[in-house]
C-alpha positions as CSV (number, residue, x, y, z in Angstrom):
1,X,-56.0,52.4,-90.7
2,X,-56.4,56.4,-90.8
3,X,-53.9,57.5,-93.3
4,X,-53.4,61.4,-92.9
5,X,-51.8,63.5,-96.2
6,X,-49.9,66.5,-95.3
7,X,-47.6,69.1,-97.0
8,X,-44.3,69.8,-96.2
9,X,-45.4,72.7,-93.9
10,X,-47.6,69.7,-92.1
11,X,-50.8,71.4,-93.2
12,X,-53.8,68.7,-94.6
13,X,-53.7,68.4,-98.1
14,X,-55.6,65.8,-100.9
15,X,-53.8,63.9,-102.6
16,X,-53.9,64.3,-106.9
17,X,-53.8,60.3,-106.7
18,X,-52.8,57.7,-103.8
19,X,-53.2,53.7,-104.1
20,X,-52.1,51.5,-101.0
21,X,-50.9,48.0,-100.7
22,X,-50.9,45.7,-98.0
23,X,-47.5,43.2,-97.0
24,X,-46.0,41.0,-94.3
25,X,-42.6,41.1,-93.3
26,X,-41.4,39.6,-95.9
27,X,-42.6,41.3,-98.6
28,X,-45.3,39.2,-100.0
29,X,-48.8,41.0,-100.7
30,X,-51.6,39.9,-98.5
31,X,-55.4,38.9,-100.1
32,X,-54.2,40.5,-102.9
33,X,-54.3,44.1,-102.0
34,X,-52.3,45.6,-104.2
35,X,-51.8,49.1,-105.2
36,X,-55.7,49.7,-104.3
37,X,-56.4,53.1,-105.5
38,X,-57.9,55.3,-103.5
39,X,-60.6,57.2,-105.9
40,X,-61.1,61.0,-105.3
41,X,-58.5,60.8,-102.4
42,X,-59.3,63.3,-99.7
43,X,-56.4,64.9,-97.1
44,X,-57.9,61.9,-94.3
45,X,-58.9,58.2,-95.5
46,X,-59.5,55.4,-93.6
47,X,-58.2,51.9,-94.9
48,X,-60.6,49.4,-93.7
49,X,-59.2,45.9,-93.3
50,X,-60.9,43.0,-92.4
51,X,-61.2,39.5,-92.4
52,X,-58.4,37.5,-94.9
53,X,-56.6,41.2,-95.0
54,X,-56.0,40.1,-91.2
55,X,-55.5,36.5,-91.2
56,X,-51.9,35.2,-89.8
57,X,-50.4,33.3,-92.1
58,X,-47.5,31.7,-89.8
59,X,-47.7,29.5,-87.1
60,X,-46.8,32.4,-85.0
61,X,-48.1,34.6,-81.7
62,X,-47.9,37.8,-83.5
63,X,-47.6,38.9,-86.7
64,X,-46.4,42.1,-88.4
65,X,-48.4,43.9,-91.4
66,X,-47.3,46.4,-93.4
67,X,-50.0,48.9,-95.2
68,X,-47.7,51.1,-98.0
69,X,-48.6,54.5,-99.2
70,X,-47.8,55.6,-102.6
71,X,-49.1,58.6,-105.3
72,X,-48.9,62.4,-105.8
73,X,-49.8,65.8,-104.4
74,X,-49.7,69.5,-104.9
75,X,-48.1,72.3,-103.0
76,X,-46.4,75.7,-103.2
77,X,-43.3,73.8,-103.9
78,X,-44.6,72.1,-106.8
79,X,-46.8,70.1,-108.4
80,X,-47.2,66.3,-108.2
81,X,-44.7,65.6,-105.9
82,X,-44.4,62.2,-104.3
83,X,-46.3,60.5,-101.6
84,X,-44.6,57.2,-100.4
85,X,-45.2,56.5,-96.7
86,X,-45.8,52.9,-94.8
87,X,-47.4,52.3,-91.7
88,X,-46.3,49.0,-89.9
89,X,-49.1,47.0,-87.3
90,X,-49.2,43.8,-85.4
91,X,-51.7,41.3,-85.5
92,X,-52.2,38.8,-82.3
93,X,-53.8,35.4,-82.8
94,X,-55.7,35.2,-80.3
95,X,-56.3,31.5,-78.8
96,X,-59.5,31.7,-78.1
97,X,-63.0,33.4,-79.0
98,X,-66.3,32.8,-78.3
């Protein structure tokens, strides 16, 4: 996951602070990722997830994740204003792989 952090004008901008958490559908944290912060946050991260981050945990087809955004920022209409963004994905089990 490529998270982006951008001002209210839309220009790239670091974040002051920024952890992320990791959730299915209904709300329960997966392998534990939560509120990972994101040390010396710059305006582009990437989120790797792998693994247990990944698994499905229902007897299902697909699976929706949730990865959730949350810290600070500073811009010319303040300073540390709030960053709280989610991003949502789907996960296939796949039925075979060799």
């Amino acid at each position: 996951v490529t998270a982006k952090f951008t001002d209210e004008k839309g220009k790239l901008v670091p974040p002051n602070t920024v952890r992320w958490t990791l959730i299915d559908v209904k709300e329960n944290i997966i392998n534990g990722r939560e509120q990972v912060e994101i040390a010396s946050p710059s305006s582009e991260e990437d989120i790797v997830l792998s693994g247990d981050d990944l698994q499905i945990t229902e007897d299902e087809r697909e699976e929706s994740r949730f990865i959730i955004f949350e810290g600070d920022y500073d811009s010319d209409l303040g300073s540390g204003l709030p960053i709280t963004e989610e991003a949502r994905f789907v996960i296939a089990n796949l039925k075979y792989i060799s």
